[in-house]
C-alpha positions in Angstrom: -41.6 13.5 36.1 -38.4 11.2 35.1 -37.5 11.7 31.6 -37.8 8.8 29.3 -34.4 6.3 29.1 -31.8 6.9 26.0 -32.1 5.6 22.9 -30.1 2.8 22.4 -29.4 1.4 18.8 -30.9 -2.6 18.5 -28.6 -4.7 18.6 -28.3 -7.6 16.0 -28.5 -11.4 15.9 -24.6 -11.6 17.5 -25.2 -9.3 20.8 -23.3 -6.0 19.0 -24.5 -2.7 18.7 -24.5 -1.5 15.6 -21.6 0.9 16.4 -19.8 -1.8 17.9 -20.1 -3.8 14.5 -19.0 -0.6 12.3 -15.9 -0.4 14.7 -15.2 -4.2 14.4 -15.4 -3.9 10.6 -13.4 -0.7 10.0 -10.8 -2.0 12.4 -10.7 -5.3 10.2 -9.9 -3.9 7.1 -7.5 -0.8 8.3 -5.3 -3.7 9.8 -5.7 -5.4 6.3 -4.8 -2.0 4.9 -1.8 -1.5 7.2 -0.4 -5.5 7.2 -0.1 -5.1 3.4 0.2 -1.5 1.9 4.2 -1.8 2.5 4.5 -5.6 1.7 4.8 -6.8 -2.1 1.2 -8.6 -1.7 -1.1 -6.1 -2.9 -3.0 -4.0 -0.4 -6.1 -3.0 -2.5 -6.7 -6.2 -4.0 -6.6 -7.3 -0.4 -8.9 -4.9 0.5 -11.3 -6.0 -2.5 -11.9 -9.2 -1.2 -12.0 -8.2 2.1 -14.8 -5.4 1.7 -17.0 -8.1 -0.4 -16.6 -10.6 2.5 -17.3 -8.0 5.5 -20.1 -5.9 3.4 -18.3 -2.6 4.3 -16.4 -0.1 3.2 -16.3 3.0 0.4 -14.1 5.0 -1.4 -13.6 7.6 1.4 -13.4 4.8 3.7 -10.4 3.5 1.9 -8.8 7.2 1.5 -8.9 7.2 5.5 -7.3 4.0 5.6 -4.3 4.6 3.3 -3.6 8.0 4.6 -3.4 6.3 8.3 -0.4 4.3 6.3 1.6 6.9 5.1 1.5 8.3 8.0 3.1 5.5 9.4 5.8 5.3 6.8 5.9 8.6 7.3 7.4 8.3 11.0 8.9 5.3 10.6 11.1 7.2 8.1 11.2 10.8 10.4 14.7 10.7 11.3 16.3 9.7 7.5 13.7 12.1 5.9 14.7 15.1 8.5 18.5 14.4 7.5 17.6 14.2 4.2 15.9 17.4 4.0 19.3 19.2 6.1 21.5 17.5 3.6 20.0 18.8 0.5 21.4 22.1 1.7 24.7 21.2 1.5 25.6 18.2 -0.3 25.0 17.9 -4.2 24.7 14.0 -3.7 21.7 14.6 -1.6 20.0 17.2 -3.7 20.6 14.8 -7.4 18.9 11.8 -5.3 15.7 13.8 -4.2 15.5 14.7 -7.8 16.2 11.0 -8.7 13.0 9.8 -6.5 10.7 12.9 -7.8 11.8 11.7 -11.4 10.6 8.0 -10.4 7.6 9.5 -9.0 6.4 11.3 -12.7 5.5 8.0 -14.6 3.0 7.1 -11.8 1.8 10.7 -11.4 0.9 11.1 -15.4 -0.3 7.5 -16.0 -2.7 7.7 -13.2 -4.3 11.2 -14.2 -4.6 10.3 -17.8 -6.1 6.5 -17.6 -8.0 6.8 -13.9 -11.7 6.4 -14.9 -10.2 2.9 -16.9 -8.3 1.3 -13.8 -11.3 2.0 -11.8 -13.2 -0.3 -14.3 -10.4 -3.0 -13.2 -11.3 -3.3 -9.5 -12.8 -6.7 -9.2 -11.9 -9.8 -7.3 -11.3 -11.6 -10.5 -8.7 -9.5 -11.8 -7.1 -9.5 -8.5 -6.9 -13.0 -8.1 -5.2 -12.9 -11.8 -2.5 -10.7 -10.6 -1.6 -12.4 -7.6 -0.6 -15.1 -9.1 1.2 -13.7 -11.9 3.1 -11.7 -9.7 3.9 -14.2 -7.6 5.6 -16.6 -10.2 7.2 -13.1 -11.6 8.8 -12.6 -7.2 9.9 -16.9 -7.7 11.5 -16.3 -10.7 13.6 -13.0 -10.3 14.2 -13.2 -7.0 15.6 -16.7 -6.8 18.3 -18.6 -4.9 21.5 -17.3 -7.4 20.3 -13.6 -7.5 23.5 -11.7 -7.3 24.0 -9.0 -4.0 23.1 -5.7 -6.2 24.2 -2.0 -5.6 23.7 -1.5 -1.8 24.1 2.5 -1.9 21.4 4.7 -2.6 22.9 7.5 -3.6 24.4 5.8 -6.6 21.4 4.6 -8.3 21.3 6.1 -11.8 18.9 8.4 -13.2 17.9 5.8 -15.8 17.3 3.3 -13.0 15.1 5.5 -11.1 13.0 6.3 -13.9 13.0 2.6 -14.6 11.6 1.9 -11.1 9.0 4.9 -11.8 7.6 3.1 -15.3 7.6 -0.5 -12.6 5.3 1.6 -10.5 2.9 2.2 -13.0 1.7 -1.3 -13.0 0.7 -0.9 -9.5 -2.5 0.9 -10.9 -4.0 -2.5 -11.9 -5.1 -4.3 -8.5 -3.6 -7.0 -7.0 -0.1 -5.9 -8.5 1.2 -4.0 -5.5 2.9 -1.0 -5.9 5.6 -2.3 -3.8 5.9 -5.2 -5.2 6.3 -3.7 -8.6 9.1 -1.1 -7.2 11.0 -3.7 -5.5 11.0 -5.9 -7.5 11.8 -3.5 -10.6 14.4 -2.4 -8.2 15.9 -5.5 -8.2 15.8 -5.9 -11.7 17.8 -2.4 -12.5 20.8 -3.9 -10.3 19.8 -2.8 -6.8 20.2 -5.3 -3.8 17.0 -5.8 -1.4 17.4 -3.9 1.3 18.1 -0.7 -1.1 15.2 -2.0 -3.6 13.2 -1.9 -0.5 14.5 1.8 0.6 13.9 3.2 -2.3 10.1 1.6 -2.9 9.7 3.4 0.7 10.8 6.7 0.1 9.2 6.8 -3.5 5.8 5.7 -2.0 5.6 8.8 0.1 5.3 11.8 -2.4 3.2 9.0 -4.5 1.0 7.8 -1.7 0.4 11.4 -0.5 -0.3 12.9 -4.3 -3.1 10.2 -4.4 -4.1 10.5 -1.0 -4.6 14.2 -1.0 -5.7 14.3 -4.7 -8.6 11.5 -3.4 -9.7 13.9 -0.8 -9.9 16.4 -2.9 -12.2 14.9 -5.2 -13.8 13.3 -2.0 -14.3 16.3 0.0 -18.2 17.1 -0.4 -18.8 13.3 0.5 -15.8 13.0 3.5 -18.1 15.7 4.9 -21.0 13.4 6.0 -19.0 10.0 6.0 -16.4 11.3 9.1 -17.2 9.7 11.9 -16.3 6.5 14.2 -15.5 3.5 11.0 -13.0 6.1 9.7 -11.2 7.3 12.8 -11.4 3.3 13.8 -10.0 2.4 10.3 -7.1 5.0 10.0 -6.1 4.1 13.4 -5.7 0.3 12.7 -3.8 1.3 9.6 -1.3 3.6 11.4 -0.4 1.3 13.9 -0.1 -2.4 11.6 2.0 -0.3 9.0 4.2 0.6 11.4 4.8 -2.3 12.8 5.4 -4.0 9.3 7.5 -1.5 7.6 10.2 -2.2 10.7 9.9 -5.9 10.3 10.0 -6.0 6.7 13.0 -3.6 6.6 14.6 -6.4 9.1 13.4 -9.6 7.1 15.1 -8.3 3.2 18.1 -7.7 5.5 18.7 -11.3 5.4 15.6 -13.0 3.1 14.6 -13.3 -0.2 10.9 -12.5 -1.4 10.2 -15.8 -2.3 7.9 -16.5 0.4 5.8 -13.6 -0.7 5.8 -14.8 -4.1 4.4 -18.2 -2.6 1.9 -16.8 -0.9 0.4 -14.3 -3.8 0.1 -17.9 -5.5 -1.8 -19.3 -2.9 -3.9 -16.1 -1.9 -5.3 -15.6 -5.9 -5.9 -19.8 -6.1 -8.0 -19.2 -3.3 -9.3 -16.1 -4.1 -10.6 -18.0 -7.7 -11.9 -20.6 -5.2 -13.7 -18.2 -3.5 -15.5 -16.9 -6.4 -16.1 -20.6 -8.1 -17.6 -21.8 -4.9 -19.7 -18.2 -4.0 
């Protein structure tokens, strides 16, 4: 007696399985995660708009996501982070800027514990397409054609200036700001050059991205247990590899670039973003 054949999931109008189309998805948006986490466009207001278009997605799916990120930000910073670590043992400089990134770090840290449940309420694609656009015409205007070269050497950013950069991040709660838009930019403002600006935003995003991160799963961690499965592994995997591939060619492009174009393109990306949500 032959046993009967496997069950195979139905597949929909397209011709996809239903895994197929979770993979598809997942993949969609941890690219969309990764292509904008580390560029001053706003990843989660990205992610907003794309979740409403692709009808998928939840708050452990985006956890997944953003620790596949700062993973790649992570290794992409392995080598200065390892020297780092070895110079703190011997060289005062080294230990005073650790301190210097953990004191950036605090604004963030204490904002975001005291006034979570409100900037949850702000998550929606109209507010994001509000910020992009204000953010943008904030990047045209401070950023501009005159701007002056900046201090180029971390180690001799000022106390006050870190802490300066740590109050910019704070902004970044409210989607579509970008967090590092809002610490580059503040960055630039306090009388750092890009390249620096961009340095710092990088390494103060790793103790912030992985207090939220692991804080998320945390909270998360009775519902993580029944949502694991192919979307996030798909998802975190997309995320790893287009952050790394944009924190080196972002590091390259303030080399020699001004953010201008990003500001140009948050304009465009909110206008059509309030297009979107006229016309829907």
């Amino acid at each position: 007696m032959t046993s009967p054949p496997p069950i195979v999931p139905d597949p929909d109008e397209t011709g996809m399985s239903p895994e197929l189309i979770v993979a598809f998805k997942a993949a969609v948006l941890g690219v969309v995660e990764g292509l904008t986490e580390f560029l001053p466009v706003s990843s989660t207001g990205h992610l907003i708009v794309a979740s409403h278009i692709l009808d998928y997605g939840s708050p452990e799916f985006d956890i997944a996501i953003q620790l596949g990120a700062i993973l790649a930000l992570t290794w992409a910073y392995r080598e200065r982070l390892v020297q780092l670590l070895a110079d703190t043992a011997s060289r005062p400089a080294a230990r005073l800027f650790v301190l210097k990134v953990l004191v950036a770090f605090l604004p963030a840290a204490i904002v975001g514990l005291l006034l979570h449940h409100v900037l949850e309420t702000l998550f929606r694609p109209g507010v994001v397409a509000s910020t992009l656009i204000v953010g943008g015409l904030v990047i045209l205007v401070i950023d501009g054609p005159r701007r002056f070269r900046g201090l180029a050497d971390l180690e001799l950013i000022t106390m006050k200036q870190a802490l300066l950069i740590g109050f910019g991040q704070t902004l970044s709660m409210v989607p579509g700001v970008s967090r590092s838009g809002a610490t580059i930019v503040t960055g630039l403002l306090v009388g750092l050059d890009r390249r620096a600006a961009t340095d710092f935003s990088f390494l103060l995003a790793l103790p912030t991205m992985y207090a939220a991160t692991l804080y998320s799963l945390w909270k998360a961690r009775a519902a993580l247990a029944g949502e694991m499965g192919l979307g996030m592994a798909v998802g975190l995997l997309a995320a790893y590899v287009s952050a790394l591939i944009v924190i080196h060619a972002f590091l390259r492009f303030v080399q020699t670039n001004s953010l201008r174009p990003f500001g140009w393109y948050r304009i465009v990306a909110g206008l059509a973003v309030l297009a979107w949500l006229f016309l829907a």
